[in-house]
C-alpha positions, 0 to 999 in steps of 0.5 A: 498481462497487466494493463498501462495503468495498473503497470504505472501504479504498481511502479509507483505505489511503493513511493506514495503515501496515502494521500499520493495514491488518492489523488494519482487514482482519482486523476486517472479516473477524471482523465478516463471521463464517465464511468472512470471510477468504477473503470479504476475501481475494477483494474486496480481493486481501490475502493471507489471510496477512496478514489472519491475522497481524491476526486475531493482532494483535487477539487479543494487542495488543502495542503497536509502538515507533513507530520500528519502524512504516513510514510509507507511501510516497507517492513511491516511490523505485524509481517512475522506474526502470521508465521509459526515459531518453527518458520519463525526460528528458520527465518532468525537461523537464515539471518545467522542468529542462533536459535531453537524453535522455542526461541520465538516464545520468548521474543 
């Protein structure tokens, strides 16, 4: 069973952009006291690289331009690459398109 915390940040991760996730997993590991980034490090598997970029960020707030923050992706566009062209013609097929296996070739 998954732990309170790795609940909570699985809930909301799909929500956060990057800077979000930093600065919920450095609070967390500065809530855990000694040792919480490693503790963070080990149950959420984030590196301790960027929970201490987020103990930063919450040691010097500098407010971000929106337009510099990335929104998470939620269909990424390298998500079919990684499938065959005969997965990728059933995919396109269980859309209702019309296709051959060879279709993806020419995509």
């Amino acid at each position: 069973m998954d732990s309170p915390l790795k609940q909570r940040y699985d809930q909301l991760s799909p929500y956060l952009n990057e800077r979000q996730k930093r600065l919920f997993v450095a609070t967390e590991a500065l809530v855990y006291g000694c040792g919480g980034i490693a503790w963070i490090e080990r149950e959420l598997g984030i590196s301790h690289k960027v929970i201490q970029a987020g103990t930063r960020d919450l040691q010097d707030p500098e407010p971000l331009d929106s337009a510099r923050i990335r929104k998470p992706d939620t269909d990424p566009p390298l998500r079919w690459t990684f499938k065959g062209t005969r997965k990728l013609a059933e995919a396109l097929r269980d859309m209702g398109h019309a296709t051959s296996s060879c279709s993806p070739f020419t995509l």
